[in-house]
Residue frames as qw, qx, qy, qz and C-alpha x, y, z in Angstrom:
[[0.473, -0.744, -0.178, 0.437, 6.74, -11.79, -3.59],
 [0.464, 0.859, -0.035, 0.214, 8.03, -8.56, -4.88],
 [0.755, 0.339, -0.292, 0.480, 11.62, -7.99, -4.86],
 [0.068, -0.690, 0.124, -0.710, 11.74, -5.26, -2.29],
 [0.636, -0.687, 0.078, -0.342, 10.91, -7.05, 0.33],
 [0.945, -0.047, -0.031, 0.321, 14.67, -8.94, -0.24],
 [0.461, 0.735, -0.203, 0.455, 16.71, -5.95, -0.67],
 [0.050, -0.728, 0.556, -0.398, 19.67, -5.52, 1.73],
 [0.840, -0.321, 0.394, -0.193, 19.39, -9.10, 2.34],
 [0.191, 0.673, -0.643, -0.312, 23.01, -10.46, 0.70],
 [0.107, -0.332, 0.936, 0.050, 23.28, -13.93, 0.97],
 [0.492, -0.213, -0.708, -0.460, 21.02, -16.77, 0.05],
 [0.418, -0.408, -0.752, 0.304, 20.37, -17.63, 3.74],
 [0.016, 0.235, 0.216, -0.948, 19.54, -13.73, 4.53],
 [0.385, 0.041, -0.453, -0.803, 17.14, -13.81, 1.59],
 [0.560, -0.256, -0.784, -0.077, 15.55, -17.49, 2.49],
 [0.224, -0.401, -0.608, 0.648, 15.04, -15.81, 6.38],
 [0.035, 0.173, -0.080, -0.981, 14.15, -12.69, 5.24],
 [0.520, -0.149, -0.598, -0.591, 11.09, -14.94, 3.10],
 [0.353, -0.204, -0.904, 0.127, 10.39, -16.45, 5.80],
 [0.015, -0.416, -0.573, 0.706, 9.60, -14.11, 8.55],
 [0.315, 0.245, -0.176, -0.900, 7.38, -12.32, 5.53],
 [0.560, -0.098, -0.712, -0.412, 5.34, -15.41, 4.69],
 [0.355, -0.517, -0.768, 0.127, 4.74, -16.19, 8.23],
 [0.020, 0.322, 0.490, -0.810, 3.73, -12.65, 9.20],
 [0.088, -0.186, -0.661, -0.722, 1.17, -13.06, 6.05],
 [0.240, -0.677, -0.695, -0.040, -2.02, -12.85, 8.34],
 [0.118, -0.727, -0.288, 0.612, -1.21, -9.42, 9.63],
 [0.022, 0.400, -0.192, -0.896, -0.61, -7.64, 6.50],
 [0.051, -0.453, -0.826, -0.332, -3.51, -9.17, 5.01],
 [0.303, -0.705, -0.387, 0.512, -4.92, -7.10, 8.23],
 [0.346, -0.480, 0.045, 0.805, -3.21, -4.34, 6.90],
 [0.084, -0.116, -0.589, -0.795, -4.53, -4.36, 3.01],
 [0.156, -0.652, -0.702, -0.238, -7.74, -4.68, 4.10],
 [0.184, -0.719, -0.316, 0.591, -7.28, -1.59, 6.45],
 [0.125, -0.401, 0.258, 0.870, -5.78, 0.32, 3.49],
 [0.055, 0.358, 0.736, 0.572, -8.22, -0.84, 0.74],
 [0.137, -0.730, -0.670, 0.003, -10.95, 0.27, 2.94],
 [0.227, -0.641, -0.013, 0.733, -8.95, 3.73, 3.68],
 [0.077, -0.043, 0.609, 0.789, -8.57, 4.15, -0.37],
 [0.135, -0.560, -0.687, -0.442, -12.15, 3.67, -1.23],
 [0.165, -0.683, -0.568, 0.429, -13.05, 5.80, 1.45],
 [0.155, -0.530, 0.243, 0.797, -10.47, 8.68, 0.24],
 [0.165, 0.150, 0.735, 0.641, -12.29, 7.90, -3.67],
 [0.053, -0.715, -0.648, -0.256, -15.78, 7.75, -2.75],
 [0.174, -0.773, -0.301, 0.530, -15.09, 11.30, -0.52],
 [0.335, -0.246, 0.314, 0.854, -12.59, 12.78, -3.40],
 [0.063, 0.333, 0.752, 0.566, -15.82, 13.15, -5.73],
 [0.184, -0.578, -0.640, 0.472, -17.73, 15.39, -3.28],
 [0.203, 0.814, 0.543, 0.041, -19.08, 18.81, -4.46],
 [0.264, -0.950, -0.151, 0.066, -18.21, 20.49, -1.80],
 [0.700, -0.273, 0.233, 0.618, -14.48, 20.02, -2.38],
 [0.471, 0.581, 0.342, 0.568, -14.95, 22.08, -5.62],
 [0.015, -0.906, -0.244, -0.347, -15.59, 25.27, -3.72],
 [0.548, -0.690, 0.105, 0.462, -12.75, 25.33, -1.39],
 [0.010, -0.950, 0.115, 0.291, -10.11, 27.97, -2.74],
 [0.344, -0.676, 0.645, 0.095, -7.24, 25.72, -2.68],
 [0.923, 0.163, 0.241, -0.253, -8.88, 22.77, -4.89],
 [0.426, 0.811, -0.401, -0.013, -5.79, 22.40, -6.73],
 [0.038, 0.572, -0.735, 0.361, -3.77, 21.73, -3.98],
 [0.467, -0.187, 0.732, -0.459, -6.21, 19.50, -2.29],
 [0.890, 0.401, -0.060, -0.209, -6.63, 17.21, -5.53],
 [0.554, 0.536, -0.583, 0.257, -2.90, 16.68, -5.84],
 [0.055, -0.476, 0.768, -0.425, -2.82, 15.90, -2.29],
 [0.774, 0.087, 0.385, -0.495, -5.55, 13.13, -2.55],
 [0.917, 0.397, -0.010, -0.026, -3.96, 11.78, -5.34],
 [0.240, 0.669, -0.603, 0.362, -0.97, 11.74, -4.05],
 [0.505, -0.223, 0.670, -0.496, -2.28, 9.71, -0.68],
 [0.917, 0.283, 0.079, -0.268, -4.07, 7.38, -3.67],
 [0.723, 0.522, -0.444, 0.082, -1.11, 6.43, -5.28],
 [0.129, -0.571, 0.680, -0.442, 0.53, 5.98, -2.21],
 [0.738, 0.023, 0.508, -0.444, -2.12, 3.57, -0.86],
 [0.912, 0.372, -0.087, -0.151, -1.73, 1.55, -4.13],
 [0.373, 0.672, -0.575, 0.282, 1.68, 1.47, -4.06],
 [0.530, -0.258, 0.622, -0.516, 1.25, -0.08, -0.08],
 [0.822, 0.052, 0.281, -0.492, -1.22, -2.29, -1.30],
 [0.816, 0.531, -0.219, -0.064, 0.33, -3.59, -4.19],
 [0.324, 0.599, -0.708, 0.189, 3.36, -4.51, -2.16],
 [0.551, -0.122, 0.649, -0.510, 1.22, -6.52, 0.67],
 [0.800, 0.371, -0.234, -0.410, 0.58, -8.85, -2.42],
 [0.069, -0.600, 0.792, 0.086, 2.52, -11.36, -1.08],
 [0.949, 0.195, -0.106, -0.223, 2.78, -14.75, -2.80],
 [0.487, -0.519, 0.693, 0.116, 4.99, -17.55, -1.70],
 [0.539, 0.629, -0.392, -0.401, 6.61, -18.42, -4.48],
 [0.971, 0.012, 0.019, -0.237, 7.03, -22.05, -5.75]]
């Protein structure tokens, strides 16, 4: 479990709740990575499109696609949750 999901929890018994209610809400954000994986590949397999080249702005609307990618990873990569031993 990555560390983030303990922060502003002070005590050992804040932290040890704090794991808890994240390990037993572990079937919905599964839900959730699978909504976002499937939102990322969508936002890849569209980012590669022709037609994108000819808009004016292509700049701007590359940095804002890769900006929504990294985001999504970032998401995803915190919904990794493993209950540690």
């Amino acid at each position: 479990m990555r560390i983030e999901w303990l922060k502003g929890a002070k005590t050992p018994q804040a932290k040890k709740e704090r794991k808890a209610i994240i390990i037993n809400s572990r079937e919905g954000l599964e839900v959730l990575r699978t909504i976002l994986e499937t939102k990322l590949s969508n936002l890849e397999d569209n980012a590669t499109k022709a037609d994108d080249y000819n808009v004016s702005n292509w700049a701007y609307l590359q940095a804002d696609i890769n900006g929504c990618k990294r985001t999504y990873k970032e998401i995803i990569d915190l919904l990794s949750i493993e209950e540690s031993k």
